[in-house]
C-alpha positions as CSV (number, residue, x, y, z in Angstrom):
1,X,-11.0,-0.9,-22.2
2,X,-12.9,-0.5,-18.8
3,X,-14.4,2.9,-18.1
4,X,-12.3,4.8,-16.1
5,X,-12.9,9.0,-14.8
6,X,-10.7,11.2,-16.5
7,X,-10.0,13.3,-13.1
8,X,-9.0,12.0,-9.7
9,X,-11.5,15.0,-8.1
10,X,-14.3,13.6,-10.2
11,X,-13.4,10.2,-8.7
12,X,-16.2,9.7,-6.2
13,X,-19.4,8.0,-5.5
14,X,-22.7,9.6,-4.3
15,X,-22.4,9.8,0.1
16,X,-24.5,10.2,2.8
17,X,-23.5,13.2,4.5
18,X,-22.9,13.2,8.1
19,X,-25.7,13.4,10.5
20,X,-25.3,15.4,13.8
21,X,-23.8,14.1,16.1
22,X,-22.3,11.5,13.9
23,X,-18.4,13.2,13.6
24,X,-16.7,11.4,16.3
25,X,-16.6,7.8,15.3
26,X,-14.3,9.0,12.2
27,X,-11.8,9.6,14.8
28,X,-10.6,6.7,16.5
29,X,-6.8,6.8,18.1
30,X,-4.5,3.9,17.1
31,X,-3.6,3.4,20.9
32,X,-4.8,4.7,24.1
33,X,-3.1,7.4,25.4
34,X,-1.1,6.7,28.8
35,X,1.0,8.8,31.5
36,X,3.2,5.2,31.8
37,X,6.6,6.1,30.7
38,X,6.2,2.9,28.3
39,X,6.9,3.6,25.2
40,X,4.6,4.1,22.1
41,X,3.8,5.0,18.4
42,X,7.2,4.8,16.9
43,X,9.0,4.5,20.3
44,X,8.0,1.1,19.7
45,X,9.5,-0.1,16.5
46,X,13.2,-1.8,16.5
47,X,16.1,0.4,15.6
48,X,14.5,3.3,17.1
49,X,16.6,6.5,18.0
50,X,14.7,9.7,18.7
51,X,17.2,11.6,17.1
52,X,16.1,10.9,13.6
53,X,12.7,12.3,13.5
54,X,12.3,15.5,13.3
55,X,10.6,16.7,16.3
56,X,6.9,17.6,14.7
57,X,4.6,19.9,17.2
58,X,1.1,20.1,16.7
59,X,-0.1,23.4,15.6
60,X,3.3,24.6,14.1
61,X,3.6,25.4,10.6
62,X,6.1,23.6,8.3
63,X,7.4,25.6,5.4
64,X,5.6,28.5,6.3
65,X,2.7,26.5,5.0
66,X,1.6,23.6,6.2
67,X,-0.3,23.6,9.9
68,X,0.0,20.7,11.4
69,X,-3.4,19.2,12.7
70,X,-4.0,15.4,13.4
71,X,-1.2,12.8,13.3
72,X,-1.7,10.2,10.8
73,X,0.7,7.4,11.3
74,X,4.5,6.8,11.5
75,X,7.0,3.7,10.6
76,X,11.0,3.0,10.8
77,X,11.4,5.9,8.4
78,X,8.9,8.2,8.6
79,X,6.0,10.4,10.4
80,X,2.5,11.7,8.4
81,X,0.1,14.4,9.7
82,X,-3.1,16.2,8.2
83,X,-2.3,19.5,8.0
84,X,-3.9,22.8,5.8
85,X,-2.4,25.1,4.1
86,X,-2.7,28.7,3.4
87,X,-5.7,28.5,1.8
88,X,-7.0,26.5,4.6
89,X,-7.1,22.9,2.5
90,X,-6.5,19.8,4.1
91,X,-3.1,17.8,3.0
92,X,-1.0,15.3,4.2
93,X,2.6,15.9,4.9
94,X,5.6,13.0,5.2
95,X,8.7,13.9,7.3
96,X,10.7,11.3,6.4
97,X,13.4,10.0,9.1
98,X,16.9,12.3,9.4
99,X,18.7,12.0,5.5
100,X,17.0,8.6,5.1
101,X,16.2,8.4,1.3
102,X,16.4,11.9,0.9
103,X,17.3,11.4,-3.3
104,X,15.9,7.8,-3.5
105,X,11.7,8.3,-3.1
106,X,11.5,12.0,-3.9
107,X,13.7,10.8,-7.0
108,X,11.1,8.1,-7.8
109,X,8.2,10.9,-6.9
110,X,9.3,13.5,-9.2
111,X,9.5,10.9,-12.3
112,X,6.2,10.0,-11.6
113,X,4.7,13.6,-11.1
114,X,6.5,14.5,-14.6
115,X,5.2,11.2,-16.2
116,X,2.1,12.3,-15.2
117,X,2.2,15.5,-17.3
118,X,2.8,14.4,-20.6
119,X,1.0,10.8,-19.6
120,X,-2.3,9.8,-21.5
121,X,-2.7,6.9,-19.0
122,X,-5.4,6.8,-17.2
123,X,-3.5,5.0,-14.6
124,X,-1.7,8.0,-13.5
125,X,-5.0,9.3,-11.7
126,X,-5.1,5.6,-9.8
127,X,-1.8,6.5,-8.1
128,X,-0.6,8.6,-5.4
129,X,1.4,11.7,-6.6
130,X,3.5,14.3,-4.7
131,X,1.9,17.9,-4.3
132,X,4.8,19.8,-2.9
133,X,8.7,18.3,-2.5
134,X,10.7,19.9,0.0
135,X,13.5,19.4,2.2
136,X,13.5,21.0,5.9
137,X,16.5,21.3,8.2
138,X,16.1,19.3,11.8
139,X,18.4,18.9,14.9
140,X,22.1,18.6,14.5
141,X,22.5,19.4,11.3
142,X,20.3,17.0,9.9
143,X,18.0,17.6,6.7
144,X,14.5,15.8,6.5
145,X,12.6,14.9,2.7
146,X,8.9,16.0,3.2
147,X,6.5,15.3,0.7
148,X,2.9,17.0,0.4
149,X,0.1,14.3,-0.6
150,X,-4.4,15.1,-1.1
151,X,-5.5,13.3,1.6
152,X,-7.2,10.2,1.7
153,X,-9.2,7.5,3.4
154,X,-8.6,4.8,5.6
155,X,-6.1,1.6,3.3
156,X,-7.7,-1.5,2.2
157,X,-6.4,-3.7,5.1
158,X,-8.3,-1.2,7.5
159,X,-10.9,-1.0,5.6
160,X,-11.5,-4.7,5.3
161,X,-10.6,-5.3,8.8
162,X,-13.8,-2.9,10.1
163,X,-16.4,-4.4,7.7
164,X,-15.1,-7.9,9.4
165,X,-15.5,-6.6,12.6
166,X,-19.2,-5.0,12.2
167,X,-20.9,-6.9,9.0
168,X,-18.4,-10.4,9.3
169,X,-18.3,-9.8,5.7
170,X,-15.4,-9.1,4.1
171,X,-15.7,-7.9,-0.3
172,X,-17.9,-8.8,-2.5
173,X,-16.0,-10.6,-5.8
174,X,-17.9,-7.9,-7.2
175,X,-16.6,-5.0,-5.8
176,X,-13.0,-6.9,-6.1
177,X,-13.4,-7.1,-9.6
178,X,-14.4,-3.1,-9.8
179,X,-11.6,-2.3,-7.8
180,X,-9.4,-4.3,-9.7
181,X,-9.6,-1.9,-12.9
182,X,-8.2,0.7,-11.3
183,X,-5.3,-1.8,-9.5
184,X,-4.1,-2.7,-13.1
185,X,-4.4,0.8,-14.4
186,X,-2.4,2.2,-11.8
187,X,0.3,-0.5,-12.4
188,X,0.1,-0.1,-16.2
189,X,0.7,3.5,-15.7
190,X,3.6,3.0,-13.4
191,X,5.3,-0.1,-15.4
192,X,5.0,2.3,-18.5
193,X,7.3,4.6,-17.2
194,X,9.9,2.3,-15.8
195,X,8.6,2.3,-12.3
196,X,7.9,-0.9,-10.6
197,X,6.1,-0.5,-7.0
198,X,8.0,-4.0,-5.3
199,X,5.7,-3.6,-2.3
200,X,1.7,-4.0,-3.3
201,X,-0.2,-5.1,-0.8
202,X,-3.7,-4.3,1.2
203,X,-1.8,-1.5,3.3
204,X,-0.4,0.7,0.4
205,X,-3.5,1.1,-1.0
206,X,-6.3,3.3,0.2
207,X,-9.6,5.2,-0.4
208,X,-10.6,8.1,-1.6
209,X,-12.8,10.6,0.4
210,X,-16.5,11.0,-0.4
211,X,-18.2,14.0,-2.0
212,X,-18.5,15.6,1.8
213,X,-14.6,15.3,2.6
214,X,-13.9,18.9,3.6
215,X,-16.6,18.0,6.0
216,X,-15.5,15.0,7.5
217,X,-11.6,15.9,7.9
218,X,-13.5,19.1,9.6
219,X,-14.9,16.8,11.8
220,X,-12.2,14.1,12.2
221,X,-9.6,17.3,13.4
222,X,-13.1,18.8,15.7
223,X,-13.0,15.2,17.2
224,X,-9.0,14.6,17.8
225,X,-8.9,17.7,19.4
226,X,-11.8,17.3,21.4
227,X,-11.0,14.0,22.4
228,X,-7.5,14.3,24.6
229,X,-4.2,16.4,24.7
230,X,-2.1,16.5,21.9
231,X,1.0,15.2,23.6
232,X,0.9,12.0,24.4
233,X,4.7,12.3,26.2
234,X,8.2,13.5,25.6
235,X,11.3,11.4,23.6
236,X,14.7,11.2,24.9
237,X,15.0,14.7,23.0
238,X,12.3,15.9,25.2
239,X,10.5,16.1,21.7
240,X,7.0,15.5,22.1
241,X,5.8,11.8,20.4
242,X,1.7,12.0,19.7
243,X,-0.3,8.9,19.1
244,X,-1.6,8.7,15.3
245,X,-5.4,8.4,14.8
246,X,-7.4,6.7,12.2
247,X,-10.4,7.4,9.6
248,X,-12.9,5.2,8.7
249,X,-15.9,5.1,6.5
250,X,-18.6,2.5,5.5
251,X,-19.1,3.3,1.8
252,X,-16.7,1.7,-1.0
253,X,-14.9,4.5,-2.9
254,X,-12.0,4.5,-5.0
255,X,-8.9,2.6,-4.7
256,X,-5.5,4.6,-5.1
257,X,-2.2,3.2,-5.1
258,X,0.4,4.5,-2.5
259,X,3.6,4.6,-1.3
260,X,6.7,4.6,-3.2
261,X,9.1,4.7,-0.9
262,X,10.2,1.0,-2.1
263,X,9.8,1.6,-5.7
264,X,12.8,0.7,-8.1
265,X,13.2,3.3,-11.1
266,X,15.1,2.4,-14.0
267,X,15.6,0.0,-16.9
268,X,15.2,-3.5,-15.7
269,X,16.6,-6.6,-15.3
270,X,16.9,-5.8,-11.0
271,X,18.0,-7.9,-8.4
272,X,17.9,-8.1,-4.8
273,X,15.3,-9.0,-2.1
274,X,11.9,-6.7,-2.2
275,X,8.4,-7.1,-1.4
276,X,6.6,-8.3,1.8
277,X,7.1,-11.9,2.2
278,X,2.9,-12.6,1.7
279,X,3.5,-11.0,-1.9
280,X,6.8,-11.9,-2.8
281,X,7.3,-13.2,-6.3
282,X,9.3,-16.4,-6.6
283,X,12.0,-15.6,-8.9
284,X,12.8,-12.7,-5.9
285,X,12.5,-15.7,-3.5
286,X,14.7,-17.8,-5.0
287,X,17.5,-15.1,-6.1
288,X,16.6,-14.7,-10.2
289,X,16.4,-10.9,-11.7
290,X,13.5,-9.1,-11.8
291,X,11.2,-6.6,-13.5
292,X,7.5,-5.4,-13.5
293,X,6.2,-8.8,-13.2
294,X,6.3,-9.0,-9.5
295,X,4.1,-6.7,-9.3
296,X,2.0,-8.4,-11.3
297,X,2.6,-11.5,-9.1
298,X,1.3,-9.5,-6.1
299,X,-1.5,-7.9,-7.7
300,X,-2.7,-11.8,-7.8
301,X,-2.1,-12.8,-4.2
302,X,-4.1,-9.6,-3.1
303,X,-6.8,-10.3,-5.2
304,X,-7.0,-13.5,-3.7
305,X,-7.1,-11.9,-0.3
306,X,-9.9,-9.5,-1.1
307,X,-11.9,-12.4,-2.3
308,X,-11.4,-14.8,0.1
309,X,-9.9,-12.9,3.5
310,X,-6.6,-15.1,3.8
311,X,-2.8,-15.1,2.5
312,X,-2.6,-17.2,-0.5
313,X,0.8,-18.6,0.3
314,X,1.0,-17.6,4.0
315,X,3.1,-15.4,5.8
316,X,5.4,-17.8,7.9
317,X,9.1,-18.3,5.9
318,X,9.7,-18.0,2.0
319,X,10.2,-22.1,2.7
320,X,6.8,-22.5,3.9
321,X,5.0,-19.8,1.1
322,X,7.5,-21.8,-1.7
323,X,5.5,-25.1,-0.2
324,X,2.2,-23.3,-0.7
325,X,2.9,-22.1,-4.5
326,X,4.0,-26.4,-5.5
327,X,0.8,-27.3,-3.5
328,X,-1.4,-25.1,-5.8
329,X,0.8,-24.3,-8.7
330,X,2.4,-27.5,-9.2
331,X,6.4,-27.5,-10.1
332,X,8.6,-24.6,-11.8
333,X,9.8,-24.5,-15.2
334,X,13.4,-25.8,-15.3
335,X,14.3,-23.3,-17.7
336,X,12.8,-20.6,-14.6
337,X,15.0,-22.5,-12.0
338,X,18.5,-22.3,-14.2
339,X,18.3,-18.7,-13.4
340,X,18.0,-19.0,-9.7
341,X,21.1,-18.2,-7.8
342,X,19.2,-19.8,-4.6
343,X,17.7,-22.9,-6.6
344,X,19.9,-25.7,-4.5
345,X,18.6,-24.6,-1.2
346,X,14.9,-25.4,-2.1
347,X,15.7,-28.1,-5.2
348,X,18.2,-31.0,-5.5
349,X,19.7,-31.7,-8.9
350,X,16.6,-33.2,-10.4
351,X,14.6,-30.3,-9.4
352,X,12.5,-31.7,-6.9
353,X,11.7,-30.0,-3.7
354,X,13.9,-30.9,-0.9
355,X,11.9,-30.6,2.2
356,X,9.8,-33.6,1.4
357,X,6.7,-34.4,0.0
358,X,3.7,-32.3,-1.6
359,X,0.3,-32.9,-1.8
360,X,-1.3,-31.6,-5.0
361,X,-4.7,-29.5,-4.6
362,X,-6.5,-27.2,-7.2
363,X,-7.1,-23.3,-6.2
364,X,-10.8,-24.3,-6.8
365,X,-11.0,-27.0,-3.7
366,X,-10.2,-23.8,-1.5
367,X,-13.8,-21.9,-2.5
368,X,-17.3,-22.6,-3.2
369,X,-17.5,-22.1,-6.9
370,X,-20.3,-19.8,-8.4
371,X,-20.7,-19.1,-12.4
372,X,-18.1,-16.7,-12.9
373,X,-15.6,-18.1,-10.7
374,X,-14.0,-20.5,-13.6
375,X,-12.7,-16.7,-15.5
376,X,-11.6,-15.5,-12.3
377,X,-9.8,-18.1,-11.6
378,X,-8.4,-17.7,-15.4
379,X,-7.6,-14.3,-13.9
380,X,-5.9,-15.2,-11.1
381,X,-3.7,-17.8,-13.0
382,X,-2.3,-15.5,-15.4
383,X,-0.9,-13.5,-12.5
384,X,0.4,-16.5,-10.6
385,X,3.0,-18.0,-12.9
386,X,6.3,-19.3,-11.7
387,X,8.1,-17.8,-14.8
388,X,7.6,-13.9,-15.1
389,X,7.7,-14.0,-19.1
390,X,4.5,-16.2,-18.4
391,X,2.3,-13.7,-16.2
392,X,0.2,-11.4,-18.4
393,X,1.4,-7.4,-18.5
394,X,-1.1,-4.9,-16.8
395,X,-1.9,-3.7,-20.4
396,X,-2.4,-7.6,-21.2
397,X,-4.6,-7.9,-17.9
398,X,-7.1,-4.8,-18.8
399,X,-8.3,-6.8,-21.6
400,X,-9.4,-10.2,-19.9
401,X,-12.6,-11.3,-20.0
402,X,-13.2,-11.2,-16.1
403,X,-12.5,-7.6,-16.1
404,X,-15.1,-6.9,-18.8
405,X,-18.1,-8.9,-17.4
């Protein structure tokens, strides 16, 4: 089995420490800040209502423990800041949105953390695990899940998008392949105990912090509070809304898996749509149960992006990325589309595609092969099958020959 560390704090790679003068490019805000009354951060996003967040001020302290520092991002159901706690260590803290999944994730967070305990897995220091679970009363009655995280680096979709932007380069099959381990461990870990994830992609996972990391969050608070104001404006509530600021770092570290907040626990077979459409498994696409396997599916197309920079079967409509997997997969199983409640909107009764012709073309035609490239893409086809009893297991995965090169 691949080498992995037995600790997630001994889970780092030798770092340059900061120079002088260096700390302020780790801090970079998400947008600039504005005395427009335009709205921003999660002002933005549809659905909105100001009423459901609860109304976080820099500098106060949650729980009587957490002081809240920097603020790290937001989305439709939740805000996360870097804080420290009484013993002056940085964590992160997720308010999630007035009693929105307030049983549901810490639910699927707790069976992990106690998983974790009696686990032998290495797997379970490759994924994200709750510190502190708490609940914390807001406006109007209303109760908001927090849950306390170790902080961490920037995701893999950031990260990628910077070394773009200042080398062109994107990862080296390589470093895809090292990072890869620890993917499939963390899924292993998670599919072991009856948790499948339903939403891996490049977002939901991120880096570690090097060696120096109580130095550089130092530095990245130093720098966000240098840099402006901590209110940005006021919500309808006249609560304050802050803009969320980013981390970024040159050197590769270690990959973690995050965010459960759209994981499934329980025996399977499941049903129902999951997954972000770029990684959506077809059997979810075309109404069949599902279990573990889409995850596995989805460990596949973001492989494929590492690699090679681009969606595998696009982003544009399930029709178009169903297109994409006949193109390069060729057709389904029949015995895969009998148990497809959505099979006639795609097939007619012979099982042909409906929306006209395909052109065939092999995966290969789409890179420049190089000597190991034929067991990667050995790797990558035992991911990407249209039948989900087809597509290796994460424990099945760890022992392919790409992964022990």
């Amino acid at each position: 089995m691949p080498f992995i560390c037995p600790s997630i704090r001994n889970l780092r790679i030798s770092s340059s420490k900061l120079r002088p003068g260096s700390n302020l490019p780790f801090c970079l805000p998400r947008r600039r800040i504005s005395s427009s009354p335009t709205w921003i951060e999660e002002e933005t996003l549809a659905g909105y209502k100001s009423s459901k967040y609860y109304p976080v001020k820099i500098g106060e302290t949650i729980q009587d423990t957490y002081k809240i520092r920097v603020k790290l991002g937001y989305g439709r159901h939740s805000t996360t800041w870097l804080c420290t706690d009484l013993q002056n260590s940085f964590k992160v803290l997720k308010i999630l949105t007035a009693n929105d999944g307030v049983s549901r994730e810490a639910q699927v967070l707790k069976h992990v953390r106690d998983s974790a305990t009696e686990s032998q897995s290495p797997g379970k220091y490759c994924v994200r695990r709750a510190e502190d679970i708490f609940v914390i009363p807001g406006k109007k009655g209303n109760r908001h899940q927090c849950f306390v995280f170790e902080p961490l680096g920037p995701n893999l979709l950031e990260s990628a998008s910077q070394r773009k932007r200042t080398s062109r380069n994107g990862f080296h099959i390589d470093e895809v392949r090292w990072m890869t381990v620890y993917f499939v461990h963390a899924l292993d870990f998670l599919h072991q105990h009856g948790v499948v994830h339903t939403d891996l992609k490049l977002d939901n996972i991120q880096l570690t912090l090097p060696d120096n990391e109580k130095e550089i969050l130092d530095a990245f608070v130093s720098a966000a509070e240098a840099e402006n104001p901590s209110t940005i404006r006021t919500n309808a509530d006249g609560a304050p809304v802050y803009t969320s600021r980013q981390m970024f770092q040159d050197e590769l570290t270690f990959p973690i898996l995050c965010d459960l907040g759209s994981a499934k626990l329980g025996k399977p077979p499941h049903e129902g749509l999951v997954q972000a459409l770029p990684y959506r498994a077809p059997e979810v696409m075309l109404g069949a149960s599902w279990d573990s396997k889409i995850d596995i599916w989805s460990l596949g197309v973001l492989i494929w992006e590492l690699v090679l920079g681009e969606r595998l079967f696009g982003e544009k409509s399930q029709e178009t990325s169903l297109e994409l997997m006949l193109r390069y997969l060729g057709p389904p199983p029949d015995e895969f589309l009998q148990r497809c409640s959505r099979r006639d909107e795609y097939f007619d009764s012979n099982d042909h595609w409906r929306h006209g012709k395909i052109e065939r073309m092999d995966l290969e035609d789409r890179v420049e092969m190089t000597m190991d490239m034929p067991l990667f893409f050995d790797f990558l086809r035992s991911m990407l099958r249209w039948d989900p009893r087809e597509r290796l297991s994460a424990l099945e995965l760890l022992e392919h020959p790409w992964l022990r090169v």
